[in-house]
N, C-alpha and C positions, 0 to 999 in steps of 0.2 A: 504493500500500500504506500502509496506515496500522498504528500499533502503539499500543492504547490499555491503560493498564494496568487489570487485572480482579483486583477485591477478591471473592474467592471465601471467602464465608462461612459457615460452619460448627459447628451449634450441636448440644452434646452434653449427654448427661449418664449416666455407669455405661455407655460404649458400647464400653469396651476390645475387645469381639469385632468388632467392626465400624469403627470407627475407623480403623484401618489402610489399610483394602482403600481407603478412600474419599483419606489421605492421599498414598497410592502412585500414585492414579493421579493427584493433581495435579503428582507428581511427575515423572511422565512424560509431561509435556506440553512437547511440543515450542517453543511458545510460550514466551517469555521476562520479559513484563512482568505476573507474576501478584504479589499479596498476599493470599496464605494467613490467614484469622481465626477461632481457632478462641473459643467463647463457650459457655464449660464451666459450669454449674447447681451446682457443689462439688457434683463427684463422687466417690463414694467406695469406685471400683475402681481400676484400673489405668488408667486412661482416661489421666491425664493424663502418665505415663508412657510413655505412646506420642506424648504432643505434644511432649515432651521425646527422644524418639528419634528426632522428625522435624522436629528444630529447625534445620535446614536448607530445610525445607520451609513451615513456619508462622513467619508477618512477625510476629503479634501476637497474645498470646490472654489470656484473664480467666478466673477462676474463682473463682464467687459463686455465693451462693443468688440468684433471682431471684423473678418474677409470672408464671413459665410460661413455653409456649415463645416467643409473640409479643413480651414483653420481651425476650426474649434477642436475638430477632431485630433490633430496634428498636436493644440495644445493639451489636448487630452492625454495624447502620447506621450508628452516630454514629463508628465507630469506625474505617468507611473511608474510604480516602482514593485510589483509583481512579475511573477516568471510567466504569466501569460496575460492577455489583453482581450476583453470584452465588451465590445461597442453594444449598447444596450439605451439605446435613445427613449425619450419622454413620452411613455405611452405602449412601449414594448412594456413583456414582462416575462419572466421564467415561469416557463409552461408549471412544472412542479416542483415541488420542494427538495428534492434528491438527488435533483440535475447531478450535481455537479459532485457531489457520493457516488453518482451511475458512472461517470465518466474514470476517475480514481481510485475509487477503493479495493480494484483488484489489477491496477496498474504497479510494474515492478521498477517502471523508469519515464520519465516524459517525453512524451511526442512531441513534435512539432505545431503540429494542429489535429486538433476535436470538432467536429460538426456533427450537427443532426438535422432532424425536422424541424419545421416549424409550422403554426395553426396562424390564421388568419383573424385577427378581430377587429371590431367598430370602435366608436369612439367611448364608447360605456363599459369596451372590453368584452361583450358577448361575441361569442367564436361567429366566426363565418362559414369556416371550412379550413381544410387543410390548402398549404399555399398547392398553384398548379404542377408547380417542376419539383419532379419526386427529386430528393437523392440518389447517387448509385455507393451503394458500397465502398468502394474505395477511386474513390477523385484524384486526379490528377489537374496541374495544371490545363494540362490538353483537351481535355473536355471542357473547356469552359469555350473553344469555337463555338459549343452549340448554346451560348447566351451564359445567363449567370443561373448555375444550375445547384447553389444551397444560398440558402438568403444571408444576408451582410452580416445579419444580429446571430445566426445561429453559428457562429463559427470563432473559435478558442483560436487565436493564433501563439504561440510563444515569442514572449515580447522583443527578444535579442534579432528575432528577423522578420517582426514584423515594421513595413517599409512607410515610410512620412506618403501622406495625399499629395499626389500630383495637383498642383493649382490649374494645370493646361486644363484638365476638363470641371465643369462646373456642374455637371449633373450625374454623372457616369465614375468618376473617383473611384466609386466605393468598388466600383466591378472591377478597377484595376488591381484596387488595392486585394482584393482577395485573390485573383490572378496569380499576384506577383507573391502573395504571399506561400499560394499551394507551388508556385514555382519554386521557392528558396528550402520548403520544405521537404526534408526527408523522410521522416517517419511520421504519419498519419493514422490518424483512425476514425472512423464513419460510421454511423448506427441510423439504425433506425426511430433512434427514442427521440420524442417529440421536444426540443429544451426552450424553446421561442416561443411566444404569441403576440405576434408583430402586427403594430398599427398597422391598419390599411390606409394608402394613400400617401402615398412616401416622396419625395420627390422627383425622383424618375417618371414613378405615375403620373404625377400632376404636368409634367413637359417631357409625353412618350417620344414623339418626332427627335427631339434636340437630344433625349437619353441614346435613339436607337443610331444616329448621326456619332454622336463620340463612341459608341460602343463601338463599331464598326471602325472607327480608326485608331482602339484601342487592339481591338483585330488584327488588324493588318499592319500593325505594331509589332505583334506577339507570334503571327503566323504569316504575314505573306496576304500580298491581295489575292492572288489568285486561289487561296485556299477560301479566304475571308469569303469572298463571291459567290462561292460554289456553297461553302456550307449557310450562307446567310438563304441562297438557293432554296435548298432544302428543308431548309424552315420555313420561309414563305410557303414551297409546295404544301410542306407539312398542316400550316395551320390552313390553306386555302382547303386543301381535302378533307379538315377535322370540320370547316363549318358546311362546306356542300355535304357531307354524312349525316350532319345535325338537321340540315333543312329536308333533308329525306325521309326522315322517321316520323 
């Protein structure tokens, strides 16, 4: 058994409705070596109000104007001091209480990175469903041609190589950053257990077009146009075939 401590950070701004539900469940983790960071935008609800009701719970937190959220994130980073990093934004929450006992308590040595599922919820926190893109067992960088295939929030990187947000992209960052993350990493491990229940409505979603624009030249970054084309190809087919089978039924 191993006990590594996990800086679970957490970047906010005007989130007082949602803030809570996300600090409560780190709160409820049966796990013991957590540091809670919250990396507040100077907000100007009750937000921080609530990091101060949960100063039990959050090790360390800031509140500044910043350069958006990938700074925040960036200064989230400089600011842990855990052997692994957990982006866990205002209005996620940890699916259940044992997460993170599931992931360790029959490990002999540390991975690289930990990923799992993740469930879908509203703004009050009731599930939606599970997100669409399953996991595969064991990920590689290389499979991430086919989009971003485990969600941001569900994924343990260890902190010595997990790499600063690119400021070139302003929507799409985050799929570098986990890219470049499963690329630096060696030893991995993937489950199926649910450990996420991630706000819907992230910012990718809110600017699809400008997300699937920098994805695609995060792409061909990483693999080559000509691979990029073909496999972006294929998913277009893929999803054009998934709705003409839906309008048939």
């Amino acid at each position: 058994m191993i006990n590594p401590k996990i800086s679970i950070i957490t970047v906010t701004f005007n989130a007082e409705k949602v803030l809570e539900r996300t600090l409560k469940s780190i709160q409820k983790q049966e796990y013991d070596n957590i540091e809670s960071i919250i990396i507040d935008g100077a907000s100007t609800d009750g937000t921080l109000k609530i990091v101060e009701k949960y100063s039990d719970v959050v090790t360390k937190w800031i509140s500044e104007k910043d350069n958006g959220l990938y700074d925040a994130m960036n200064k989230g980073l400089s600011l842990a001091t855990g052997d692994y990093v957990w982006f866990l934004n205002a209005g996620d929450s940890i699916c259940k209480t044992d997460v993170l006992n599931y992931f360790f308590s029959k490990e002999s040595f540390m991975r690289d990175i930990y990923y799992g599922e993740t469930v879908i919820v509203d703004e009050d926190g009731k599930q939606i469903g599970d997100r669409r893109l399953k996991t595969k067992k064991n990920l590689t960088w290389k499979d991430f041609r086919m989009g971003m295939l485990v969600c941001h929030q569900s994924v343990l990187v260890k902190r010595e190589i997990a790499p600063k947000y690119n400021f070139k992209y302003k929507i799409a960052a985050d799929y570098e950053w986990v890219l470049e993350s499963f690329k630096r990493a060696k030893f991995i491990l993937g489950t199926k257990y649910k450990i996420t229940c991630y706000l819907e409505g992230g910012l990718s979603r809110k600017n699809i077009l400008k997300a699937n624009k920098e994805r695609f030249l995060i792409m061909k970054k990483y693999y080559g146009l000509i691979p990029t084309l073909w496999f972006n190809f294929l998913m277009t087919f893929r999803f054009l075939y998934t709705v003409a089978k839906l309008r048939r039924i």
